[in-house]
ROPAPA-906113 format. One record per residue (C-alpha): residue in one letter; residue number from 1; x, y, z. Coordinates in Angstrom, 2 decimals. Each point is the difference from the previous one (the first is absolute). Layout:
// residues N
[pt "A"; NUM; [X; Y; Z]]
...
***
This chain:
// residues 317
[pt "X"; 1; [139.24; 81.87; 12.65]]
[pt "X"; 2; [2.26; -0.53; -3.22]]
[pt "X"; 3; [-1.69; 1.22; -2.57]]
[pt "X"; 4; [-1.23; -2.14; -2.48]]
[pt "X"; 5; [0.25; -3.13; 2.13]]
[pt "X"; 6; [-2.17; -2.66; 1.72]]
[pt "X"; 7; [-0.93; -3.58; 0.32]]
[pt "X"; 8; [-2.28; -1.03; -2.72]]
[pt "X"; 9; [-2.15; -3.00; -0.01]]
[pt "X"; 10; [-1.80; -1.87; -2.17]]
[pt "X"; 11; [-2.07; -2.16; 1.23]]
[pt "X"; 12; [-2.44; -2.22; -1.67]]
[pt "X"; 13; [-1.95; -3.48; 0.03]]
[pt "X"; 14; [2.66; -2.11; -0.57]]
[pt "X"; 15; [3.31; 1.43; 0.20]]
[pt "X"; 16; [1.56; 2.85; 2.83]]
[pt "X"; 17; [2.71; 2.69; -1.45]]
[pt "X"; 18; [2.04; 2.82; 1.79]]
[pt "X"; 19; [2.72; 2.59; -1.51]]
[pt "X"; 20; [2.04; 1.85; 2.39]]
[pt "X"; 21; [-0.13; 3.65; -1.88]]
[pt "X"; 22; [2.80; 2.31; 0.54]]
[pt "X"; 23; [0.01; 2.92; -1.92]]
[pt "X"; 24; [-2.38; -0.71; -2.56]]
[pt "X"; 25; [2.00; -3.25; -0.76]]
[pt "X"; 26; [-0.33; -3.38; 1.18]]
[pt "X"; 27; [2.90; -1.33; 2.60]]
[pt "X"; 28; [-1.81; -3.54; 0.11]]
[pt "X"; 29; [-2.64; -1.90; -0.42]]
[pt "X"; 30; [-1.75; -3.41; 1.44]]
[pt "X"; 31; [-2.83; -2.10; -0.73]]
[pt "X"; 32; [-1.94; -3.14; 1.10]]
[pt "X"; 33; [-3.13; -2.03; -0.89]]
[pt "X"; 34; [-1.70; 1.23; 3.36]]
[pt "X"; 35; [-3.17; 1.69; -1.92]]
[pt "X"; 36; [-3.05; 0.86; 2.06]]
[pt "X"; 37; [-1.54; -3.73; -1.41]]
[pt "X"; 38; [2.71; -1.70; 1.80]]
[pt "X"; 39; [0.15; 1.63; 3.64]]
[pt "X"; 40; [-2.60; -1.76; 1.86]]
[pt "X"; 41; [0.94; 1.34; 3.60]]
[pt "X"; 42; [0.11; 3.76; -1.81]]
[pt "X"; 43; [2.99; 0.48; 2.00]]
[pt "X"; 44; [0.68; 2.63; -2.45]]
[pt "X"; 45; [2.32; 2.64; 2.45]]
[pt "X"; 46; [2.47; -3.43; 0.15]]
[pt "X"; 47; [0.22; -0.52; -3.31]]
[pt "X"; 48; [0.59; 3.52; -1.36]]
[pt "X"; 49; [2.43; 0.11; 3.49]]
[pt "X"; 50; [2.04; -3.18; -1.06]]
[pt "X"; 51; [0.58; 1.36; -3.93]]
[pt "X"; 52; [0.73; 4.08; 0.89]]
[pt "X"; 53; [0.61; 0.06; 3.56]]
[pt "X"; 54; [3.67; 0.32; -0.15]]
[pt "X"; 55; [-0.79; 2.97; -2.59]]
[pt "X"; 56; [-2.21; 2.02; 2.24]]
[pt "X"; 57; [2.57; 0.02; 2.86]]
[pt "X"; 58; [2.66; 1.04; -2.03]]
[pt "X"; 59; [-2.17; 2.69; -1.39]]
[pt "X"; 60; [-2.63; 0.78; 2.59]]
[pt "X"; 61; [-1.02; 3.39; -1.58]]
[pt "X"; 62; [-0.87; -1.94; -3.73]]
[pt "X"; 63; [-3.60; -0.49; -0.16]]
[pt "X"; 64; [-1.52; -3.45; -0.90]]
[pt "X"; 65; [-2.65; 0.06; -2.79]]
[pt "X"; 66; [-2.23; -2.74; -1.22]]
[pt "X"; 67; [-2.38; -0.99; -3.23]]
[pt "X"; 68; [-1.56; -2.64; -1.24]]
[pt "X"; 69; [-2.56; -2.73; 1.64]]
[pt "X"; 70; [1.45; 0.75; 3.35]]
[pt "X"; 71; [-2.82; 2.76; 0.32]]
[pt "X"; 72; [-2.84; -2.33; -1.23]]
[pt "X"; 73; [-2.58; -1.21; 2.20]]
[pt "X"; 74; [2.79; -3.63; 0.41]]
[pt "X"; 75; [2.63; 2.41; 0.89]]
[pt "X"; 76; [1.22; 1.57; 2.88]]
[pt "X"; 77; [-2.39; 2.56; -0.04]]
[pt "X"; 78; [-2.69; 0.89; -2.35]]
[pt "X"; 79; [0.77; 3.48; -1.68]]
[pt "X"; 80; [-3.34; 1.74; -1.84]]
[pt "X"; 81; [0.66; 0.15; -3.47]]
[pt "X"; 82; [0.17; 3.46; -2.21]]
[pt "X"; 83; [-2.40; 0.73; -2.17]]
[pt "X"; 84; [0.65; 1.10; -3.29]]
[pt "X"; 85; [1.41; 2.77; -1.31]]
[pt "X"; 86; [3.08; -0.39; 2.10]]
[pt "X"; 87; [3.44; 1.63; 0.21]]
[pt "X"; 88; [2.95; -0.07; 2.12]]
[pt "X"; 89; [-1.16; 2.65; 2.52]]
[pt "X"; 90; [-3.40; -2.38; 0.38]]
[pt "X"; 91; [2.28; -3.25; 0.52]]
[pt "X"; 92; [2.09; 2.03; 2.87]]
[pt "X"; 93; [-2.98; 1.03; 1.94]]
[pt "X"; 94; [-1.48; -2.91; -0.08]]
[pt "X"; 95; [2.70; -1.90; 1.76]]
[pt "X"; 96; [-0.48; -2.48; 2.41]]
[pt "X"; 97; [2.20; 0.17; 3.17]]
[pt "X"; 98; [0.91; -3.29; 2.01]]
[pt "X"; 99; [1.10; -0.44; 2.91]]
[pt "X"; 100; [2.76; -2.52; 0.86]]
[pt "X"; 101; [1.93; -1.36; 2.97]]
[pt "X"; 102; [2.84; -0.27; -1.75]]
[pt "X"; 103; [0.23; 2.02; -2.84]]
[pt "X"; 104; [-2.04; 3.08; 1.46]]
[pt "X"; 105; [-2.43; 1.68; -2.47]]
[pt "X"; 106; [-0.16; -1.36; -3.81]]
[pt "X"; 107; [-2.07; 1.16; -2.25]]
[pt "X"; 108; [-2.13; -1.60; -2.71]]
[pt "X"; 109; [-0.82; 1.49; -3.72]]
[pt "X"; 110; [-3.60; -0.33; -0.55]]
[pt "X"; 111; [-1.31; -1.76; -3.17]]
[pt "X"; 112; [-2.75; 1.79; -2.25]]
[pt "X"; 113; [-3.44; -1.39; -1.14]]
[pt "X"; 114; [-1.60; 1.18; -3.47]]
[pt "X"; 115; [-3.94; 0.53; -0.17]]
[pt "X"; 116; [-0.85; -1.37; -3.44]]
[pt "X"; 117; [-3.97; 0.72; 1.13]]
[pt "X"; 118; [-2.15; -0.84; 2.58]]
[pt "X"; 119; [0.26; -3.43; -0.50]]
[pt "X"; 120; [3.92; -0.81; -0.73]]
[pt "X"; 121; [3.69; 1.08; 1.63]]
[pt "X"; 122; [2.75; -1.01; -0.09]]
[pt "X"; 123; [3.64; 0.17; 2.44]]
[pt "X"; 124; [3.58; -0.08; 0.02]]
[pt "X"; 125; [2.32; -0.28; 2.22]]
[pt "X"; 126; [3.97; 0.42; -0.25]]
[pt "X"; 127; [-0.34; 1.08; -3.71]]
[pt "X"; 128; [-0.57; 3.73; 0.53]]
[pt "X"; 129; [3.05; 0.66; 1.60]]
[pt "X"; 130; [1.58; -1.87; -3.09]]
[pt "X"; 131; [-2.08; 2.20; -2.48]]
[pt "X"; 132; [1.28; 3.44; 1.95]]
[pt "X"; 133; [3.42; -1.08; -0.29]]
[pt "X"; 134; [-0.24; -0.68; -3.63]]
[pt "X"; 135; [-1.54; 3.89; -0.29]]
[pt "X"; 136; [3.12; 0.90; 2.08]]
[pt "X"; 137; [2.21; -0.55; -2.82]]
[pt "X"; 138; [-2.32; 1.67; -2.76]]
[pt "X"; 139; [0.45; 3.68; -0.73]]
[pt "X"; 140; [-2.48; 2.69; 0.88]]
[pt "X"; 141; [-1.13; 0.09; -3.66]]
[pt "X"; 142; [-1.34; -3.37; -0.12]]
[pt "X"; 143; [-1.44; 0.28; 3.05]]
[pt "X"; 144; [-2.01; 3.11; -0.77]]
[pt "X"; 145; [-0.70; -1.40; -3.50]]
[pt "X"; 146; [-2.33; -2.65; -1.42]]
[pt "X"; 147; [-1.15; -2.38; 1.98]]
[pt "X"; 148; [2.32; -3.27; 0.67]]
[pt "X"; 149; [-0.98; -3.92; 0.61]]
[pt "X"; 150; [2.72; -1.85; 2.33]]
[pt "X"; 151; [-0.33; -4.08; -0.12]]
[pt "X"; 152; [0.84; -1.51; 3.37]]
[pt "X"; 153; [0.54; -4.38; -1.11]]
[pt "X"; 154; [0.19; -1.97; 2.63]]
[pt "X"; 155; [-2.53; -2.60; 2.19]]
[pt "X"; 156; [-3.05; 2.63; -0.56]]
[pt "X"; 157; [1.47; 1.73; -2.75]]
[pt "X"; 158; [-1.25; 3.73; -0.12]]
[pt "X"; 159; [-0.76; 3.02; -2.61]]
[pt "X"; 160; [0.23; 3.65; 1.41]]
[pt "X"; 161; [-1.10; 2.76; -1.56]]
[pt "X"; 162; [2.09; 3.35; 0.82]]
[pt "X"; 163; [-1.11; 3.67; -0.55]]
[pt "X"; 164; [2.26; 2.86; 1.26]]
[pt "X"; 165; [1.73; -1.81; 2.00]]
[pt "X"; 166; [-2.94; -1.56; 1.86]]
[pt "X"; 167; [-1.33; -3.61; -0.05]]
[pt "X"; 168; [-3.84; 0.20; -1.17]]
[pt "X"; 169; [-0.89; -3.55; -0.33]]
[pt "X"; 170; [1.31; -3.35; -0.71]]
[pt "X"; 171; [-0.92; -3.18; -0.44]]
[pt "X"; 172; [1.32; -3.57; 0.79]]
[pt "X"; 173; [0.25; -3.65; -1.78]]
[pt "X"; 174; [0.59; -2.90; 1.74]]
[pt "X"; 175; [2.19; -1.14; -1.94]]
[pt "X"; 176; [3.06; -1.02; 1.92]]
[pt "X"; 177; [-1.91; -2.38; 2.70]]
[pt "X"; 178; [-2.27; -1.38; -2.74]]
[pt "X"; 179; [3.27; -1.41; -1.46]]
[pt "X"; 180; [1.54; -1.13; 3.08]]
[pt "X"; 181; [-3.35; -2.11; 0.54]]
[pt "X"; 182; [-0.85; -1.43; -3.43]]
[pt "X"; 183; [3.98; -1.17; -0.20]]
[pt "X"; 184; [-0.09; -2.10; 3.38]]
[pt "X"; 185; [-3.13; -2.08; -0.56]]
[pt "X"; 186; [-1.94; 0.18; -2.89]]
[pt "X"; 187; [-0.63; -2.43; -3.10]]
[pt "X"; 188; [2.17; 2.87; -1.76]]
[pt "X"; 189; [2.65; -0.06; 2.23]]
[pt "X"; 190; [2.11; -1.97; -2.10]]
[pt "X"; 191; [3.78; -0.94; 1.47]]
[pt "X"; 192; [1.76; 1.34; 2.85]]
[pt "X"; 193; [0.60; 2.46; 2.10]]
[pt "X"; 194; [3.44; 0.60; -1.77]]
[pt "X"; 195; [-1.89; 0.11; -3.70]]
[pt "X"; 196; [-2.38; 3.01; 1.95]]
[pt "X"; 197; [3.35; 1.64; 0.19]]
[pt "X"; 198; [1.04; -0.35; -3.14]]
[pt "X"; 199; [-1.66; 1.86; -2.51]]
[pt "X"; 200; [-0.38; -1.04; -3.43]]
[pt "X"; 201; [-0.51; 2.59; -1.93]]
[pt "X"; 202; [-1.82; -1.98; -2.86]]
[pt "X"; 203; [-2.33; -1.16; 2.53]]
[pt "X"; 204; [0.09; 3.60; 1.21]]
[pt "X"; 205; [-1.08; 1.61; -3.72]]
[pt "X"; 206; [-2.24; -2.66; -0.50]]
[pt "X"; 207; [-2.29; 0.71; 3.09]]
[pt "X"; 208; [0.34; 4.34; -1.01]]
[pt "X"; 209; [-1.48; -1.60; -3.35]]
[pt "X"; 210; [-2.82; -1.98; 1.32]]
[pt "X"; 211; [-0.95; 2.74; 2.35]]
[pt "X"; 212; [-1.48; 1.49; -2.85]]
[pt "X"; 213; [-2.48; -2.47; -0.77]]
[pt "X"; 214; [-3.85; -0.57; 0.28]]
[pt "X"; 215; [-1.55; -1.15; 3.25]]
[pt "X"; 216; [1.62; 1.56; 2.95]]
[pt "X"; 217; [3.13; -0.76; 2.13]]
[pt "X"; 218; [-1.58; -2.92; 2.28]]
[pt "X"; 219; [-0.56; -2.05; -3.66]]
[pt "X"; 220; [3.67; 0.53; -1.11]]
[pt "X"; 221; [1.53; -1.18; 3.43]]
[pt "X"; 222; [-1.30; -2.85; -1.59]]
[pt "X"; 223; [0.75; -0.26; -3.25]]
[pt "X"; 224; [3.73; 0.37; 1.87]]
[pt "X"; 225; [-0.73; -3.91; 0.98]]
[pt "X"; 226; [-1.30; -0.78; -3.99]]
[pt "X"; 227; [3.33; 1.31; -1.20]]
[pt "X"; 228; [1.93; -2.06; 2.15]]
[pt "X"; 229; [-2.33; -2.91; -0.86]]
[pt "X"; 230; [0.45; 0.68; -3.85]]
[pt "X"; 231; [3.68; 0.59; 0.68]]
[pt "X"; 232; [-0.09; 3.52; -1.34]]
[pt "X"; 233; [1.49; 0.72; 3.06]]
[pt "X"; 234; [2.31; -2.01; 2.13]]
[pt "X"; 235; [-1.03; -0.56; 3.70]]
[pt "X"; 236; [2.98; 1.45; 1.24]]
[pt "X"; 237; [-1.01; 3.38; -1.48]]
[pt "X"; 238; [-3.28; 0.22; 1.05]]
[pt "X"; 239; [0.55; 2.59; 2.65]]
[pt "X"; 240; [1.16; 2.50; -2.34]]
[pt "X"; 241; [-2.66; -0.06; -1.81]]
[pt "X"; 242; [-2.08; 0.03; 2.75]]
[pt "X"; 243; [2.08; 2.88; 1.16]]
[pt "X"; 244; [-0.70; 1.40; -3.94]]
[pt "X"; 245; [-3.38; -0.55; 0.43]]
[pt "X"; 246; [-0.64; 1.97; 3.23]]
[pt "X"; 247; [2.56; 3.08; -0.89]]
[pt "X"; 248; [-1.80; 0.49; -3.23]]
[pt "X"; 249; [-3.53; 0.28; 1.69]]
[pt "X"; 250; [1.13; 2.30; 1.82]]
[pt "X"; 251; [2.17; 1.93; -2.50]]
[pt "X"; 252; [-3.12; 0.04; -2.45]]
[pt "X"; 253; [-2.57; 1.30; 2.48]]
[pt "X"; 254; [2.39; 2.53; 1.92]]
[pt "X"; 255; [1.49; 1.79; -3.74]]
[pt "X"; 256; [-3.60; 0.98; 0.21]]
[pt "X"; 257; [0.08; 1.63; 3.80]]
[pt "X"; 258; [3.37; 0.89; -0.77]]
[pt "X"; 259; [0.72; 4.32; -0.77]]
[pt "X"; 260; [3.05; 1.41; -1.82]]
[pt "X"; 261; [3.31; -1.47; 0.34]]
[pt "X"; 262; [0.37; -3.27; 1.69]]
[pt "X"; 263; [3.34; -1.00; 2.73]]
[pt "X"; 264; [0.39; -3.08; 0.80]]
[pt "X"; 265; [1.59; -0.39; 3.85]]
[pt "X"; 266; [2.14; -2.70; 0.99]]
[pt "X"; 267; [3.68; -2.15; -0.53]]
[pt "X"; 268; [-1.24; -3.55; 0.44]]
[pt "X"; 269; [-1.49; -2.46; -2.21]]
[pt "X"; 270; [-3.62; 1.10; 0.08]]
[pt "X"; 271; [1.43; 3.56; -1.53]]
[pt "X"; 272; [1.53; -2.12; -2.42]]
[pt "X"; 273; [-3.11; -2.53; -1.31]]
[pt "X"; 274; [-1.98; 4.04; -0.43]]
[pt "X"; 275; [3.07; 1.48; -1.80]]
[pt "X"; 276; [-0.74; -3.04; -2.27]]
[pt "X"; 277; [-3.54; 0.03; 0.02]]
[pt "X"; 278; [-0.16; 4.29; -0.75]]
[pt "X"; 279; [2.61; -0.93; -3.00]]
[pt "X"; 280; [-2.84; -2.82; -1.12]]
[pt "X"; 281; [-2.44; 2.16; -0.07]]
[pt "X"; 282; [1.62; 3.28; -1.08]]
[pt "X"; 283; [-0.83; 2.01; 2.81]]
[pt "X"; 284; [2.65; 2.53; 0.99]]
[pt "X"; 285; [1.66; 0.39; 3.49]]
[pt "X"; 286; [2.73; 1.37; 1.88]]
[pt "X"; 287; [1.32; -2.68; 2.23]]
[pt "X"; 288; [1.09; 0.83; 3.62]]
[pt "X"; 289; [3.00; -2.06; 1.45]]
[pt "X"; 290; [0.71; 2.74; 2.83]]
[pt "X"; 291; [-0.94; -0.76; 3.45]]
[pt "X"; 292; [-3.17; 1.39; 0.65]]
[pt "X"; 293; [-0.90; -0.94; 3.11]]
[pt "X"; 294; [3.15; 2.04; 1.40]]
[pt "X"; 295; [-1.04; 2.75; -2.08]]
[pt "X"; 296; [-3.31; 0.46; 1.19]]
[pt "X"; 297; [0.83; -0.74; 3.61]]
[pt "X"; 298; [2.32; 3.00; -0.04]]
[pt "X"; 299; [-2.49; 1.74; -2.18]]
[pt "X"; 300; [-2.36; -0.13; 2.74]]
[pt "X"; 301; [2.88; 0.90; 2.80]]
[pt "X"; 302; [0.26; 2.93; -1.53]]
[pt "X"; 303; [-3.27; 1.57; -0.28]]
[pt "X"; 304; [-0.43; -1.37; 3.74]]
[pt "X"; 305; [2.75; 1.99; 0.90]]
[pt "X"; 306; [-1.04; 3.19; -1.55]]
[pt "X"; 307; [-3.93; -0.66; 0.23]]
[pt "X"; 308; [-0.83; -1.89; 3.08]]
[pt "X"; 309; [-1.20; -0.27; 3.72]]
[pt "X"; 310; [2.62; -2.95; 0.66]]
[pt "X"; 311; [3.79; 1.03; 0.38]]
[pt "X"; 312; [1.25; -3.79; -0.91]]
[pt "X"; 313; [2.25; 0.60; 2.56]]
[pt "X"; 314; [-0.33; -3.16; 2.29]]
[pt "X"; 315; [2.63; -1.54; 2.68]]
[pt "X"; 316; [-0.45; -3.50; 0.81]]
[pt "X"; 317; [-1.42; -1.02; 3.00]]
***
């Protein structure tokens, strides 16, 4: 096998992704809406088949890898999470190995869980292959240094806590799907779909704002529909501030889980509305526009290749 190359894929609840790696660079990549949510028949083998079959046959030897919700129990195979601590070797021998009929074996990256107590946990899945790539591209220094946070935005937005190199806990806002929701059908709603899109960033500051007031996130959702009422804000903006309102609960709460210095992963808008809301509330951060998901896919090729039982070495059937 080339070294340094694969299929990667990302595969969550709503959307499907593949890169054809050659040589620690990516040749192409694909995508469609066919999450785990939307296959009904789970005729998952066809699906991957139909987006990366053409890859795999011209490169039979290039191992397929996946992450994300695709090893949750609504994938295509539930893979037992890792517990925390976790590092790269940990992730690599706790691979999950499918078999396909037309793909041969792929292999799935497990997620992790985090024991707060006896009474609360919490998961990922997807984001700590994201996380390791990020630590790909830090030095040794940092690594073996203080300890680091990494924030994660997105539909469950998550906070990961990094010590030498190792993930050794995290935790996760919802965020991202609390915003889709309140946005489609809610007396705070306010316009369209297009305004959702659009972000206004007065609406935006003034939800960061009200975030830090008295009486808790549920009564300033609210107060979102008063300022529209008392035209403070214009219904058209409401779901930035909405979107204000829920980033800067989270910001507030996780600054406090948070541990020495702070990146910020990502190169869509979400990355953006944080860069914005770190800068509102002074809170510095290295932002992260690099594709980490490659990263950490070949970060975890690698130790496979030099620490593990599986030689990634698969024809198609």
């Amino acid at each position: 096998m080339t070294k340094g190359s694969l299929i990667a894929v990302d595969w969550g609840s709503t959307h499907l992704r593949v890169k054809l790696i050659i040589e620690g660079r990516v040749a192409e990549s694909r995508s469609s809406d066919q999450g785990i949510k939307r296959l009904k028949s789970k005729g998952f083998d066809s699906v991957l088949f139909s987006l990366c079959g053409d890859w795999k046959k011209q490169h039979p030897d290039f191992p397929i890898w996946m992450s994300g919700m695709i090893g949750s129990r609504e994938g295509w195979k539930e893979v037992p999470y890792c517990p925390t601590p976790v590092c790269l070797k940990d992730l690599v021998a706790a691979l999950s190995v499918v078999e396909t009929e037309s793909l041969g074996e792929v292999f799935i990256v497990p997620g992790l869980r985090h024991d707060f107590d006896d009474d609360a946990t919490d998961v990922m899945r997807g984001e700590e292959v994201e996380v390791f790539g990020l630590l790909a591209g830090l030095d040794n220094e940092k690594l073996e240094g203080s300890p680091l946070t990494i924030c994660g935005p997105g539909t469950h937005s998550k906070w990961v806590n990094v010590e030498g190199g190792q993930i050794v806990s995290f935790r996760t806002w919802f965020t991202g799907e609390a915003f889709e929701k309140l946005t489609q059908d809610s007396l705070i709603s306010g316009g369209s779909l297009v305004d959702r899109d659009q972000v206004n960033r007065g609406g935006f500051t003034r939800g960061l704002e009200s975030s830090g007031r008295s009486g808790g996130l549920l009564h300033h959702l609210f107060l979102g529909r008063t300022d529209m009422l008392t035209q403070r804000v214009e219904a058209a903006h409401l779901p930035a501030l909405i979107s204000g309102l829920l980033i800067g609960h989270e910001i507030r709460e996780a600054r406090k889980f948070a541990q020495g210095e702070v990146y910020l992963m990502g190169n869509n808008r979400s990355a953006e509305l944080y860069t914005q809301a770190f800068d509102y509330f002074d809170m510095p951060h290295t932002r992260c526009h690099e594709d980490v998901h490659m990263a950490g896919m070949l970060a975890l090729l690698n130790s496979g290749l030099n620490n593990s039982k599986h030689s990634f070495q698969t024809a198609s059937k």
